[in-house]
C-alpha positions in Angstrom: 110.7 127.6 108.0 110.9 131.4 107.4 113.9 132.5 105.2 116.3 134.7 106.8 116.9 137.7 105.1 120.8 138.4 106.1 121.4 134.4 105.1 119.2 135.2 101.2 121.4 138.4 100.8 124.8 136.7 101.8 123.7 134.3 99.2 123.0 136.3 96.2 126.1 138.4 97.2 128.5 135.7 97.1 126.9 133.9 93.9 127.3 137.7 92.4 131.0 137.7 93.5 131.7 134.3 92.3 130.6 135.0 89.1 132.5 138.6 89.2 135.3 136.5 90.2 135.4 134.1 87.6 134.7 131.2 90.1 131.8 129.0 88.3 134.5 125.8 88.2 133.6 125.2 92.0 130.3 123.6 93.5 129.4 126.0 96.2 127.4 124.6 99.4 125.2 127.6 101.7 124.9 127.2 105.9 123.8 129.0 108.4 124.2 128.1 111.8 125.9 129.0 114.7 130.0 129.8 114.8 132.7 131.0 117.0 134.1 134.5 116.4 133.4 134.9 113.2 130.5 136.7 110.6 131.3 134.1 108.1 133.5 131.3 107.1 134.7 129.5 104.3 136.2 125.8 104.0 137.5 125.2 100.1 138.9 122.4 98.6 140.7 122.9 95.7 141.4 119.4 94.8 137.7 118.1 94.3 136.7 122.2 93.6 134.1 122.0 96.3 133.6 124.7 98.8 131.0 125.7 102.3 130.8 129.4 103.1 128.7 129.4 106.2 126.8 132.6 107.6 127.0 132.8 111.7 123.8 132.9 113.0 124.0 133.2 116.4 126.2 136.4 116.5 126.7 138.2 120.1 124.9 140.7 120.8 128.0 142.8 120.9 129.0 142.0 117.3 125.2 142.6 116.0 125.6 145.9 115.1 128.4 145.6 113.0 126.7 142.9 110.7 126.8 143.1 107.3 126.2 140.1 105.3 127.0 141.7 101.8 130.6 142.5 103.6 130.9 139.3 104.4 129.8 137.6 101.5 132.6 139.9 99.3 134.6 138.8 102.4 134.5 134.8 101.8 134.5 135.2 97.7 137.5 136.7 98.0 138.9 134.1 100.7 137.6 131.6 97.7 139.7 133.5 94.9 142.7 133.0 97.1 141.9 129.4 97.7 144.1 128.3 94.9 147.1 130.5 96.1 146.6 129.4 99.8 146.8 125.4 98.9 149.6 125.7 96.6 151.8 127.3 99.0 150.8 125.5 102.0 153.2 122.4 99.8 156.3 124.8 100.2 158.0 125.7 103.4 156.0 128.6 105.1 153.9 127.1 108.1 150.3 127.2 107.6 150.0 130.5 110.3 152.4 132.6 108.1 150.3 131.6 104.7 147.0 132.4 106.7 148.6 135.8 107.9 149.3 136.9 104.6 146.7 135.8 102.6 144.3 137.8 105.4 146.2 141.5 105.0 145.6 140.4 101.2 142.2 140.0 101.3 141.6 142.8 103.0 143.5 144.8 100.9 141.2 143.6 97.8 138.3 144.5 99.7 139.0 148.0 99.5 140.1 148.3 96.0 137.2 145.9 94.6 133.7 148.0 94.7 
């Protein structure tokens, strides 16, 4: 099978960022297949330190042009640095939608101010 050159790219960006990020204490897993919505995706778990970033790839054809897989690799990382942050609150009292509001404007927010 050919390798894709967004899914390579998405990789070596998000290995780059982990590693920017001070990430190496978590066992990382690549896919790429098909998603709903989304560029890319992340599920982490911080207890066993294990996490899956998927690439979509099967992206409308509406959403092609806006694909950018290094974006979306910084994207995910940063999602990843969170990860901690995001499991610890979801034990207090905030419901799970208000944690994933405010971890999202953060994120974004880092993705701006980290080159």
């Amino acid at each position: 099978m050919k390798p894709n050159r967004d899914f390579e790219a998405f990789k070596r960006e998000f290995i780059r960022r982990q590693e920017q990020f001070g990430l190496n204490g978590y066992q990382v897993y690549f896919s790429h297949e098909p998603s709903d919505n989304s560029f890319a995706s992340i599920d982490a778990d911080q207890g066993e330190m294990v996490a899956t970033v998927r690439l979509n790839s099967d992206l409308p054809d509406k959403s092609k042009p806006f694909k950018n897989p290094k974006q979306s690799a910084k994207h995910e990382a940063i999602h990843l640095l969170l990860n901690r942050l995001e499991a610890n609150a979801l034990y207090r009292f905030a419901t799970k939608e208000d944690i994933y509001e405010a971890t999202e404007e953060l994120v974004h927010k880092l993705e701006r101010l980290i080159p």
